[in-house]
Structures are given as structure tokens and as C-alpha cells.
DRENLUM-433189 format. One record per residue: residue number from 0; residue in one letter; z, x, y of N, C-alpha, C in turn. Coordinates in Angstrom, 1 decimal, m for minus. Layout:
! DRENLUM-433189
NUM,A,Z,X,Y,Z,X,Y,Z,X,Y
...
This chain:
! DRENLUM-433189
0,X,m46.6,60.6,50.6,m48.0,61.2,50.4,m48.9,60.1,49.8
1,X,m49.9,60.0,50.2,m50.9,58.4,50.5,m52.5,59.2,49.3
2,X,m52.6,58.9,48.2,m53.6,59.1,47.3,m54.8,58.1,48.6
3,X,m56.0,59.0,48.5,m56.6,59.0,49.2,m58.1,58.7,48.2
4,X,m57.9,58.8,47.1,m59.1,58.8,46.0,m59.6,57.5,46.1
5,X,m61.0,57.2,46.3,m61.0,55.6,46.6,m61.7,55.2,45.2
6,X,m61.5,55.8,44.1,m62.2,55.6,43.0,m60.6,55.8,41.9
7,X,m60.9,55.6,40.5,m59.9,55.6,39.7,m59.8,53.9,38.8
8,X,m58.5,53.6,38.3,m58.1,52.8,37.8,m58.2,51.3,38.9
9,X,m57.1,51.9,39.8,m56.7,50.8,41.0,m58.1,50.2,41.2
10,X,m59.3,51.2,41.6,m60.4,50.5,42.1,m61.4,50.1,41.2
11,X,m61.2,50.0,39.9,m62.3,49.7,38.8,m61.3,48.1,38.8
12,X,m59.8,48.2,39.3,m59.1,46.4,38.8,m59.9,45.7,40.2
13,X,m59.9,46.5,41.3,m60.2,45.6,42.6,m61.8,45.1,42.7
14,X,m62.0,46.1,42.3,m63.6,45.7,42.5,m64.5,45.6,41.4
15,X,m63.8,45.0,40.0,m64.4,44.9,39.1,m65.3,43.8,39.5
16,X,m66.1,43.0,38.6,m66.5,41.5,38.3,m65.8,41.0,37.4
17,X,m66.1,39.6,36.8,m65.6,38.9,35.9,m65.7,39.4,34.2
18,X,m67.1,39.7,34.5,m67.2,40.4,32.8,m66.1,41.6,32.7
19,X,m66.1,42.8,33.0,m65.3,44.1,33.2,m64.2,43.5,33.0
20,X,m63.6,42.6,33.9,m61.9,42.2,34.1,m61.5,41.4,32.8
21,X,m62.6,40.9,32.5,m62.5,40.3,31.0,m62.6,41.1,29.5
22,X,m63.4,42.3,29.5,m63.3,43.0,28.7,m62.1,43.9,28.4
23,X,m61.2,44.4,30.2,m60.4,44.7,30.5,m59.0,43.9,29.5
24,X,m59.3,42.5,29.6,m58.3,41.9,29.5,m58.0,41.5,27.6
25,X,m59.5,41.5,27.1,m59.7,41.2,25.9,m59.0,42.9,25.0
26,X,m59.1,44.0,25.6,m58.7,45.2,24.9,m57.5,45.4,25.4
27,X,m56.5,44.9,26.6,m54.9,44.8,26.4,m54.6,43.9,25.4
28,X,m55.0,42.5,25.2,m54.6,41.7,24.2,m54.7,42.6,22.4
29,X,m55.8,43.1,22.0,m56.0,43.4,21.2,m54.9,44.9,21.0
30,X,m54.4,45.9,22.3,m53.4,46.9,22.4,m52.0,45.6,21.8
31,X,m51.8,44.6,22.7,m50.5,44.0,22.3,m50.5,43.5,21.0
32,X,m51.2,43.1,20.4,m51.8,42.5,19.0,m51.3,43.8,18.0
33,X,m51.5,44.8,18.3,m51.8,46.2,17.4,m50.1,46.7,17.6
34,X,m49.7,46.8,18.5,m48.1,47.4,18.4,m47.4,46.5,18.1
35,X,m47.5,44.6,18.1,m46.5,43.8,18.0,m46.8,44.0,16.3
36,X,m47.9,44.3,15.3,m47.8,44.1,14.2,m47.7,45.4,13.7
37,X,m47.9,46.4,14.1,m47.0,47.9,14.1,m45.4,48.2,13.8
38,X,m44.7,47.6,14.9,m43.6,47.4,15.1,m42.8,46.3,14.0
39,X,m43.2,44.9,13.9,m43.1,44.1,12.9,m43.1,44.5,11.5
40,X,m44.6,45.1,11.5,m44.5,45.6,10.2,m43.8,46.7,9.0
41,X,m43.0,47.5,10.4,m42.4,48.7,9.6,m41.0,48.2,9.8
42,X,m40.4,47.1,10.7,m38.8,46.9,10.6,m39.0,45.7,9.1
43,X,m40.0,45.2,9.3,m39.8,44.4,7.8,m40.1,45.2,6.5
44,X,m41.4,46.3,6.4,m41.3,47.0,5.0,m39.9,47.9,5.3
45,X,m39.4,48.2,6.1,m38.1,48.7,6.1,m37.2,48.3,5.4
46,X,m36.9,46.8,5.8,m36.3,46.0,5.3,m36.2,45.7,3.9
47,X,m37.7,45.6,3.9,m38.4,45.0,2.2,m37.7,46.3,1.2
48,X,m37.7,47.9,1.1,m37.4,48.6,1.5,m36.0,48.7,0.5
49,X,m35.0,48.4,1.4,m33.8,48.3,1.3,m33.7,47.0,0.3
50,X,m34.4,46.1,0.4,m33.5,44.8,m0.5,m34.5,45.3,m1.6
51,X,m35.6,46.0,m2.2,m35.8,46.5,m3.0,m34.6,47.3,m4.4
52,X,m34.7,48.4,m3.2,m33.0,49.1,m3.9,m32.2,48.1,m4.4
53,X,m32.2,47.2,m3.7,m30.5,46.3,m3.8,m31.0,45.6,m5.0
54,X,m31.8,44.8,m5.3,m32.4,44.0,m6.4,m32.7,44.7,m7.7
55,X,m33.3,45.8,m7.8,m33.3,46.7,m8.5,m31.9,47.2,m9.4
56,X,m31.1,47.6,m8.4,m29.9,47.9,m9.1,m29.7,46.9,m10.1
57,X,m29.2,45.6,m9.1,m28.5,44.6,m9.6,m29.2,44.1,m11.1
58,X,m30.3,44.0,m10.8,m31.4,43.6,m12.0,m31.0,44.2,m13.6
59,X,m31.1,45.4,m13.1,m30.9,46.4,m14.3,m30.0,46.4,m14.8
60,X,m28.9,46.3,m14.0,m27.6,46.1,m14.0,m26.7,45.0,m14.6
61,X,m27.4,43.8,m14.8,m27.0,42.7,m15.2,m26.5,42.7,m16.3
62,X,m25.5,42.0,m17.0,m25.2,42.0,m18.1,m26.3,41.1,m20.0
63,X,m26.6,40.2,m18.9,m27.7,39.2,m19.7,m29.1,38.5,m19.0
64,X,m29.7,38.4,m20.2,m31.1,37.5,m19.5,m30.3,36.6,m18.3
65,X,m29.3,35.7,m18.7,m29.0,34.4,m18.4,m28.6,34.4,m16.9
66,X,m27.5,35.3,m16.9,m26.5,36.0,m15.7,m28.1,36.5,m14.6
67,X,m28.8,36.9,m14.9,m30.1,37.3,m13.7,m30.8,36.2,m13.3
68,X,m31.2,35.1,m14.2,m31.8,33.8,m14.6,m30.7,33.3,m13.4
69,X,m29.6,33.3,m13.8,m28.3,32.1,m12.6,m28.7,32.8,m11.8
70,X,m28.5,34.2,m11.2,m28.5,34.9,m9.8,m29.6,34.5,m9.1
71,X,m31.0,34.5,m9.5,m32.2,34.9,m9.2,m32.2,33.0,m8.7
72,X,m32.2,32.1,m9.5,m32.0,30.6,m9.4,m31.1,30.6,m8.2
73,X,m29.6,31.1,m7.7,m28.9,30.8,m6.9,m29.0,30.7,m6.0
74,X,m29.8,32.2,m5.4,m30.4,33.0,m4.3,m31.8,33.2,m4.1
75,X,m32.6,32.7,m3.2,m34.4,33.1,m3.5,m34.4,34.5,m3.3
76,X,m34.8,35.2,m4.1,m35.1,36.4,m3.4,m36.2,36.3,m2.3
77,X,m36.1,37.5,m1.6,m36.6,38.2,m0.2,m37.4,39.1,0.0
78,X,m37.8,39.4,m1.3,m38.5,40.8,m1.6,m39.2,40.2,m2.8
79,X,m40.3,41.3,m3.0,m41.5,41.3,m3.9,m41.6,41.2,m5.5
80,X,m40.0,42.0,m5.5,m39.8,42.3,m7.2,m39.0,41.5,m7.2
81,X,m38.1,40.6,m6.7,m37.3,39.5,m6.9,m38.2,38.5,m7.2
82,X,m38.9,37.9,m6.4,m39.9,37.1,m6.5,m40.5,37.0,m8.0
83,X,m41.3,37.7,m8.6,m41.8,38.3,m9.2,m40.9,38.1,m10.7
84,X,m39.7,38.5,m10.7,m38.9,38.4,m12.1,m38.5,37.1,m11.6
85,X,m38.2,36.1,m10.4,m37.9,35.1,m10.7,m39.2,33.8,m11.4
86,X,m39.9,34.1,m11.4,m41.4,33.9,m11.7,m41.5,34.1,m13.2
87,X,m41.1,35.2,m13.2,m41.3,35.5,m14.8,m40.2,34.8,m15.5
88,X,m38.4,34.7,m15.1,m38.0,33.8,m15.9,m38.0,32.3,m15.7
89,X,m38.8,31.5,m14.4,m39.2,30.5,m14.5,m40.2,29.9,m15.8
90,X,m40.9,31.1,m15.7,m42.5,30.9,m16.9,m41.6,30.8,m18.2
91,X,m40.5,31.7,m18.5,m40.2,31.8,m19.7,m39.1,30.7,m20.2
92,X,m38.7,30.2,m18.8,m38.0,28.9,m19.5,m38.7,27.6,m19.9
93,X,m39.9,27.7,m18.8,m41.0,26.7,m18.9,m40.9,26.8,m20.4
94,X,m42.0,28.0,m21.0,m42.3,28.1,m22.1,m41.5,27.4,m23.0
95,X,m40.1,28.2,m23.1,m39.2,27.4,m24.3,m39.0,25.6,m24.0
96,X,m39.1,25.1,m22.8,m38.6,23.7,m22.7,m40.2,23.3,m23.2
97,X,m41.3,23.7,m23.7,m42.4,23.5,m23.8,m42.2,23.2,m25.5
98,X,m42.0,24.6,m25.9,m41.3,25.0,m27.4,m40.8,24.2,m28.3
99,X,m40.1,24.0,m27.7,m38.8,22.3,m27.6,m39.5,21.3,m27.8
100,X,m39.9,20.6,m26.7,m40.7,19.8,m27.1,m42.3,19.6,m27.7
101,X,m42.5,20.6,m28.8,m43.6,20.5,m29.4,m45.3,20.8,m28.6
102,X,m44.6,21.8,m27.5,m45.8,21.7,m26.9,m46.0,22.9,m26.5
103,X,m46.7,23.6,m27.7,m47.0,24.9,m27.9,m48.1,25.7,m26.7
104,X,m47.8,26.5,m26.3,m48.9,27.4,m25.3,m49.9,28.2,m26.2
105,X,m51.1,28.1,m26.0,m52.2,28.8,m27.1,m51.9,29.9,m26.7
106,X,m52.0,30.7,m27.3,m51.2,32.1,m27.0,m50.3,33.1,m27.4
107,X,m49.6,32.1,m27.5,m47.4,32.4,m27.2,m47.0,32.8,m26.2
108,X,m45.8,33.0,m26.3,m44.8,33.5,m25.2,m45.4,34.5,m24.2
109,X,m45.9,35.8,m25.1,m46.1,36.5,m24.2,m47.7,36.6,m23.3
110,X,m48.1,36.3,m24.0,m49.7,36.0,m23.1,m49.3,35.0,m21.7
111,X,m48.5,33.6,m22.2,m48.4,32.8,m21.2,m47.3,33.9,m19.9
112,X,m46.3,34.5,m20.5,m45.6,35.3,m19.2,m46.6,36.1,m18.7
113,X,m47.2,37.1,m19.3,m48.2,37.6,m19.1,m49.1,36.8,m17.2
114,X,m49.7,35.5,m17.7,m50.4,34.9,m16.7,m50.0,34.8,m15.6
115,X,m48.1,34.3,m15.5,m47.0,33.9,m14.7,m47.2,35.3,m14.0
116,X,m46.6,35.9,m14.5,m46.6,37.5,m13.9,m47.6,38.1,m12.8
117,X,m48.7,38.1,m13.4,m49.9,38.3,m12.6,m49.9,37.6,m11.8
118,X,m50.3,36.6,m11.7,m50.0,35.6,m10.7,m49.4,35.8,m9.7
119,X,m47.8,35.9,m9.8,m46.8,36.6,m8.9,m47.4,38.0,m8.2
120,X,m47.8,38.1,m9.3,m47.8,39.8,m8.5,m49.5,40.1,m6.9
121,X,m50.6,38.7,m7.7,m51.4,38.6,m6.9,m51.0,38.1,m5.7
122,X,m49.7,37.1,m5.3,m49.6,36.6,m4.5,m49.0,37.6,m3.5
123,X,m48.2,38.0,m4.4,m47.0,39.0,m3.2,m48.5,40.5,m2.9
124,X,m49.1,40.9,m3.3,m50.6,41.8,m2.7,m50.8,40.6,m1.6
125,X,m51.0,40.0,m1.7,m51.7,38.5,m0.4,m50.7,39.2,0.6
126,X,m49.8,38.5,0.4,m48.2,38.5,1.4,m48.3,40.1,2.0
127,X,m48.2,41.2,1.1,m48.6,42.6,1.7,m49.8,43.1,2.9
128,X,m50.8,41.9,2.7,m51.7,42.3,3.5,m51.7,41.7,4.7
129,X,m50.3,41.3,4.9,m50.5,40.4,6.2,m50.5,41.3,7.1
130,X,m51.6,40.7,8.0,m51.8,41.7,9.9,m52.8,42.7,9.7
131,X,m53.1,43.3,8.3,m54.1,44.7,7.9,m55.2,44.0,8.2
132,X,m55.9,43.0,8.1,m57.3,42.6,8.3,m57.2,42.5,9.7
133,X,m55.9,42.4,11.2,m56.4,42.6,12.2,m56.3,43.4,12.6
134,X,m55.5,44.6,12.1,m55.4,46.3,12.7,m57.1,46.4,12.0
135,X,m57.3,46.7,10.8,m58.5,46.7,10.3,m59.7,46.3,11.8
136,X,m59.9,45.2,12.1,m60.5,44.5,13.2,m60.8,44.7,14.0
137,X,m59.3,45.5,14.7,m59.1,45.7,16.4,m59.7,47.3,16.2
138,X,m59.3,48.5,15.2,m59.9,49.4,14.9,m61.1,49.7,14.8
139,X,m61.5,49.1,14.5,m63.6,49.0,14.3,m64.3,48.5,15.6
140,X,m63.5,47.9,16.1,m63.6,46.7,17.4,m63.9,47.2,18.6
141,X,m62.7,47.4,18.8,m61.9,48.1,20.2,m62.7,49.1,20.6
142,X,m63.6,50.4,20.0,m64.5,50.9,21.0,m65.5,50.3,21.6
143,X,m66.3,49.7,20.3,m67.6,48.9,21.2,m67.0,48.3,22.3
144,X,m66.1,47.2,22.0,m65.9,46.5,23.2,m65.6,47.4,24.7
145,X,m64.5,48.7,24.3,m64.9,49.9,25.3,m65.7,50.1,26.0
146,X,m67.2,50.3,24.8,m68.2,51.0,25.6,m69.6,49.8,25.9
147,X,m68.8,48.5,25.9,m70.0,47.8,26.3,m69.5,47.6,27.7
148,X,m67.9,47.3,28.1,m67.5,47.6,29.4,m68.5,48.6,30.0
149,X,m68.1,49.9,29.3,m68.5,51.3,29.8,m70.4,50.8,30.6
150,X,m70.8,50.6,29.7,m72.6,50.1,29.9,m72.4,48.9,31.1
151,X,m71.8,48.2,30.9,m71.9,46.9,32.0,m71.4,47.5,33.6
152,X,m70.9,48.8,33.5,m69.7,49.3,34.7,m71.0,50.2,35.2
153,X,m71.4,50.6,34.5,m72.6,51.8,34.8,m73.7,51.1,35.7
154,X,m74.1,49.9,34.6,m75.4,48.9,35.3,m75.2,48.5,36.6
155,X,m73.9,47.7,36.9,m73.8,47.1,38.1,m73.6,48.5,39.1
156,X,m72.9,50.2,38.3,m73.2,51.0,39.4,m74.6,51.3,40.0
157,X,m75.3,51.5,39.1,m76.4,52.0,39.5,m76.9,51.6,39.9
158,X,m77.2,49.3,40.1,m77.2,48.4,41.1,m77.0,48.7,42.5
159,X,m75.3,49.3,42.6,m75.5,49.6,43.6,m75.5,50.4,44.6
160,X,m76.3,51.6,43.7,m76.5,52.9,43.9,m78.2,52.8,45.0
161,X,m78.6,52.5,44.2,m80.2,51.4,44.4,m80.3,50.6,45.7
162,X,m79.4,49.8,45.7,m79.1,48.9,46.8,m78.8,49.8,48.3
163,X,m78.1,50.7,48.2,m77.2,51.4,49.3,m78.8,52.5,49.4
164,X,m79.4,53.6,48.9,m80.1,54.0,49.0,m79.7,55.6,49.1
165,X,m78.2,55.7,48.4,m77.4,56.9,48.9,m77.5,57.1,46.8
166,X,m77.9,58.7,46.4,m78.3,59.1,44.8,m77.7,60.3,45.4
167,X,m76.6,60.6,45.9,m75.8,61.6,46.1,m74.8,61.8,44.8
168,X,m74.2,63.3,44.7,m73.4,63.4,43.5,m72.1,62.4,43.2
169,X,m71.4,62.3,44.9,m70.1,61.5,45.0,m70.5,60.0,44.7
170,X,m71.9,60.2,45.5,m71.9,58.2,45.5,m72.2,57.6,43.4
171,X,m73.0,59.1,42.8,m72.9,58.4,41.4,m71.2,58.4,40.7
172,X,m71.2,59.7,41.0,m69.9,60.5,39.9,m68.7,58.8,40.0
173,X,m68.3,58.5,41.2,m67.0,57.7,41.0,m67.4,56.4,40.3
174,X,m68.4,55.5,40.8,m69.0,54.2,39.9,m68.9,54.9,38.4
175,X,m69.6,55.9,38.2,m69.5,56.5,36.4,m68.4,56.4,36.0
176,X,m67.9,57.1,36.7,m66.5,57.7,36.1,m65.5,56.3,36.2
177,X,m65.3,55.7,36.8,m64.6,54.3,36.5,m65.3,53.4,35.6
178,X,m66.3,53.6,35.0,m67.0,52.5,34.6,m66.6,53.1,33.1
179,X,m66.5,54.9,33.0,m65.9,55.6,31.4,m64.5,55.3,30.8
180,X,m63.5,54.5,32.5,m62.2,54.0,31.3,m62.4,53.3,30.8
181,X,m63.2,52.2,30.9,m63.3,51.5,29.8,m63.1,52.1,28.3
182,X,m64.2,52.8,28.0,m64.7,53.6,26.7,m63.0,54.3,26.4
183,X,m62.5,55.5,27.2,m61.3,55.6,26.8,m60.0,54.7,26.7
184,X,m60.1,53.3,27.3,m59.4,52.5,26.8,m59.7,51.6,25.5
185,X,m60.7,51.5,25.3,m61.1,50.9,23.7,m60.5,52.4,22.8
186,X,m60.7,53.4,23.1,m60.2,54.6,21.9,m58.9,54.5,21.9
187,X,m58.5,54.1,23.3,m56.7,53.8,23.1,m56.2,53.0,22.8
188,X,m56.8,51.8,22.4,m56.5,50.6,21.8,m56.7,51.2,20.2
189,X,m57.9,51.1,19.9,m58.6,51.4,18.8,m57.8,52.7,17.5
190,X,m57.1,53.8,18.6,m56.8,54.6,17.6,m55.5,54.2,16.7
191,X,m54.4,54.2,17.6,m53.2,53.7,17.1,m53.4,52.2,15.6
192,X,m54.3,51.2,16.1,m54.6,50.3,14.8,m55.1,51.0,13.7
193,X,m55.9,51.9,13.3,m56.7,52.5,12.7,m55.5,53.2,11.9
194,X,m55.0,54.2,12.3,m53.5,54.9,12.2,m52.8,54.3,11.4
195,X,m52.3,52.8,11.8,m51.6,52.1,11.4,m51.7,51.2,10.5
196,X,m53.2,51.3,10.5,m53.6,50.5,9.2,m53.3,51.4,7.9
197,X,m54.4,52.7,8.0,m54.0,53.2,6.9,m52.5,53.8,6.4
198,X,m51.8,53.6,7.3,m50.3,53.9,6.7,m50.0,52.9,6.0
199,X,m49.7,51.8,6.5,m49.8,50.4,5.6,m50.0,50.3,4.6
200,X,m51.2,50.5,4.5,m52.2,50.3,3.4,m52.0,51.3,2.4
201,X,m51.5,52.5,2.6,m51.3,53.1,1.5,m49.5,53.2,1.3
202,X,m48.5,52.2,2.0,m47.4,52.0,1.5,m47.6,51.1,0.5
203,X,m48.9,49.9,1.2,m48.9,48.8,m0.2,m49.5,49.3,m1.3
204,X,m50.4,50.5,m1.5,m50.6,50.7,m2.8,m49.7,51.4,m3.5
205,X,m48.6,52.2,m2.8,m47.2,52.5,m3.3,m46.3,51.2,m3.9
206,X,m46.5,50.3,m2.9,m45.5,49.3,m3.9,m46.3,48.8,m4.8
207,X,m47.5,47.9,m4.9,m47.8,47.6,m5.6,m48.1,48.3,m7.1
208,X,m47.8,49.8,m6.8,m48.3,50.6,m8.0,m46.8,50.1,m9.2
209,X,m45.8,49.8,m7.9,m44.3,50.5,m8.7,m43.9,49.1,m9.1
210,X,m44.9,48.0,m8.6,m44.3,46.2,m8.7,m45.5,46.2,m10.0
211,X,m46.3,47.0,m10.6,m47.2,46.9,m11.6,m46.5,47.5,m13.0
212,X,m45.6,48.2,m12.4,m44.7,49.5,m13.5,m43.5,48.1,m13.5
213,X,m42.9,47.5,m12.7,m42.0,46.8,m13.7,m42.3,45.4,m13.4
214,X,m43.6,44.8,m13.5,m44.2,43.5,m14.4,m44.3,43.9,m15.9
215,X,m44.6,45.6,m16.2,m44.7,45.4,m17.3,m42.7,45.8,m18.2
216,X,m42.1,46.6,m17.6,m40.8,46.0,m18.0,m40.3,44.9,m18.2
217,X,m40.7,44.0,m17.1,m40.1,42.6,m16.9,m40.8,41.9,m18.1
218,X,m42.0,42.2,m18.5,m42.7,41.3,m20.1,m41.9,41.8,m20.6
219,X,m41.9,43.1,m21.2,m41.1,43.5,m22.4,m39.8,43.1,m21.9
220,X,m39.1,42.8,m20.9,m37.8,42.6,m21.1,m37.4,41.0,m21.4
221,X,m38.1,40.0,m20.7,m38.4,39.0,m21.6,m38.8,38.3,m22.7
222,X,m39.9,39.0,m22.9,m40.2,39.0,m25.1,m39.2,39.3,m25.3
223,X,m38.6,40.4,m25.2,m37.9,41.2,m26.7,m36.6,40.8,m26.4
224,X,m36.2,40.7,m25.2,m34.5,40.9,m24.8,m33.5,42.5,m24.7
225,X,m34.6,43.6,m24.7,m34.9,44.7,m24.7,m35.0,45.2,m23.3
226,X,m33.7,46.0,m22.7,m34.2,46.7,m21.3,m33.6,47.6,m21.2
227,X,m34.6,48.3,m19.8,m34.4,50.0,m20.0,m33.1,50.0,m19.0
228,X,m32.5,51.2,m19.3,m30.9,51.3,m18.6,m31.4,52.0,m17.5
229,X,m32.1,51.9,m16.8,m32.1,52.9,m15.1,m33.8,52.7,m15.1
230,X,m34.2,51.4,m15.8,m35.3,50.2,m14.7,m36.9,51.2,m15.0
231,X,m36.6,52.3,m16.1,m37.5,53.1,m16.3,m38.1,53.5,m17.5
232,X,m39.0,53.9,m17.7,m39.6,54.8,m19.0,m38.6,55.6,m19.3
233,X,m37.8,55.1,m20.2,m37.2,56.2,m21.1,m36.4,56.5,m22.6
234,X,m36.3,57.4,m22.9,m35.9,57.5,m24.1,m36.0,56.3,m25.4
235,X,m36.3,55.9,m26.2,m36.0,54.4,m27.0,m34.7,55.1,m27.1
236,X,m33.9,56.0,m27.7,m32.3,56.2,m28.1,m32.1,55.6,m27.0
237,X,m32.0,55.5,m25.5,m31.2,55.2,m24.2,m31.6,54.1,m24.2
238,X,m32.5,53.2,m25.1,m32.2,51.4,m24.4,m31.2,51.1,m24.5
239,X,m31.2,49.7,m24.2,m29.6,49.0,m23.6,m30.4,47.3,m24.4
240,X,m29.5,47.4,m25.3,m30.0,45.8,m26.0,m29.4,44.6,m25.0
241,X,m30.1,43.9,m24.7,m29.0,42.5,m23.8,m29.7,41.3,m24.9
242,X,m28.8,40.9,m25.1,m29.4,39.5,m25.9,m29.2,38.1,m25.4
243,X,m30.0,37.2,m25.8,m29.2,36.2,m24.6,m27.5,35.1,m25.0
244,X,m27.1,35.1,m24.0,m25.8,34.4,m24.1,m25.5,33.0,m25.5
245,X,m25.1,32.8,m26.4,m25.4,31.9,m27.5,m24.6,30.5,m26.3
246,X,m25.2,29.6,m26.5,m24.9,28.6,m25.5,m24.1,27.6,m26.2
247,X,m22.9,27.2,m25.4,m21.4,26.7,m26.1,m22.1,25.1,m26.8
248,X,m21.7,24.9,m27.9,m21.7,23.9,m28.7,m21.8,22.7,m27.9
């Protein structure tokens, strides 16, 4: 059976012009753009995710400052909160080899971890927002570009609506109506980024809320030598003292 419609899809690609076929082409790129960082972005927070849990445990779990200090030094971490406490006991060894050699931080210890901290934690928010400013982009985007196709498809119809001298219903309806995928293909570019942005964007203010909750364990756990047994607000009776390792003669 032979589609006989001489209007549609097929005939807006054949008999487009250059501009159309290019707007055409600029709102697939921006659809491929929007799923490849979709797709990327949820097998990697997946990921992030899981080595989360795994660091977490291990963290809390450690026997000493020192023993996390060697692990954390051995292995880079791969994740946000690794990062982050490796940072913090970089700062805090700085500090003491500072100490040592008479070269006090205005401050003290903890203001200067303090700075280290933040810092980390500004960067890894950077690192979170990777791809959001183009979902962001292609979302806001992607209709106009739609509906300026839509206007450019209409003009040249009614060009050659004018031209022919035929203002019948069929001779307008099909130029229109091919000239309106445009418009529904910018909303089908456009919606899914939009979607996807704000999912994103409010996983990152889920981690970053929970990477804010232990920068401040991670200070107190470095001042004091003081940490919580299950990486949380709780009890003072339930701390867990770790002190550090007295280093061999």
C-alpha cells in the first residue's frame, strides 16, 4: 500500500531550502546533545552514587586519622566526598609541617581547614554542574529555533501560494502544516532537556546538601580527633574517640 499524502515529513526534507534543512539539522544536534548528556549523566551520578556508600563506610570505619590519611594518599578518590576529606587531610598536614617549621597560619588550624574545605567543596559544585548549562540552553532554545523554522516554512508557503494563484484550503493547509513540524520538533527537543535539567539539578542540591553535613564532621573530625560512629549527628555518649597513631621513635 503506496502513502499517497504528498505533504508530511518526507516532503518538508525534499522540498525544504537551505535555511529549514539547517534549522532542521541544528535541533537534531541539540536532541543528540540532550540524550548523550542525559544518559552520561545518570550512569555516572549512579556511579558517583555507589562509590559514595563505599567511601563513606570505609571512612567512618577507619581505625585512625592516619590509616584514612594512607588510604585516601594511596588511592585518588573518584567521588566528591573522597575528594573533599582528601583535601581536608592534605590542608591539615600542610598546617602541621607549617607548625614545625615556625610558620604559623593567622588563624589556626581550624579556620585554615576551614578555607581548604570550602574550597573543595566549591570545586566539586563546578564538577556537578557539568552539561546543566547545556540542557539549561537547549531547553530555553530549542522552541524558538522550532518556531522560527515554523515562520520561515509559512513565508516561503505563502510565497508560493501567491505565485501559483491557487488560496484553496488544500493548497494552504499542507505548506502550514509542514512548515508546524518544525515548532513540534523544537518542543521535542526542548522538553526532555528541560526535564532533565531539573532532575539533575535537584540531585545536586541533594548531594551538595549531604557533602555540606560532612565538611562539617570532617572539621570537627580533624580539630578534635573526635568522630561520629555511623558518619552522623549523634548522641555525644555514642562518639568513637580515634586519636592519632603516636609515631615510632
Amino acid at each position: 500500500m503506496t502513502n499517497d499524502n504528498p505533504y508530511g515529513v518526507n516532503a518538508l526534507l525534499a522540498q525544504g531550502d537551505a535555511v529549514g534543512l539547517l534549522v532542521l539539522l541544528i535541533l537534531g544536534a541539540m536532541s543528540v546533545a540532550t540524550w548523550y548528556l542525559i544518559v552520561y549523566k545518570s550512569v555516572s551520578n549512579r556511579r558517583m552514587g555507589k562509590r559514595i556508600q563505599t567511601f563513606m563506610a570505609q571512612f567512618w570505619g577507619a581505625p585512625s586519622i592516619e590509616t584514612i590519611a594512607a588510604e585516601l594518599s594511596r588511592q585518588s578518590p573518584e567521588e566528591p566526598f573522597g575528594r573533599v576529606a582528601a583535601q581536608g587531610m592534605e590542608a591539615r598536614q600542610h598546617y602541621r609541617r607549617s607548625v614545625s617549621a615556625g610558620l604559623v597560619d593567622a588563624g589556626g588550624q581550624g579556620e585554615f581547614l576551614t578555607r581548604s574545605i570550602r574550597r573543595a567543596i566549591i570545586r566539586e559544585a563546578g564538577a556537578l554542574e557539568f552539561g546543566l548549562s547545556v540542557l539549561a540552553s537547549i531547553g530555553s532554545t530549542a522552541p524558538f529555533v522550532g518556531l522560527f523554522g515554523t515562520v520561515w516554512g509559512i513565508y516561503h508557503a505563502l510565497i508560493g501560494i501567491g505565485a501559483s494563484g491557487a488560496a484553496t484550503l488544500d493548497a494552504v493547509a499542507g505548506p502550514v502544516g509542514e512548515a508546524l513540524i518544525m515548532t513540534a520538533a523544537g518542543l521535542f527537543v526542548a522538553i526532555p532537556a528541560v526535564l532533565a535539567h531539573n532532575a539533575f539539578a535537584r540531585g545536586n542540591r541533594t548531594v551538595l546538601a549531604e557533602l555540606d553535613g560532612f565538611a562539617h564532621d570532617l572539621h570537627a573530625f580533624l580539630t578534635t580527633g573526635a568522630k561520629l560512629d555511623s558518619g552522623g549527628f549523634v548522641d555525644p555518649a555514642k562518639r568513637v574517640e580515634v586519636r592519632s597513631v603516636p609515631k615510632a621513635a
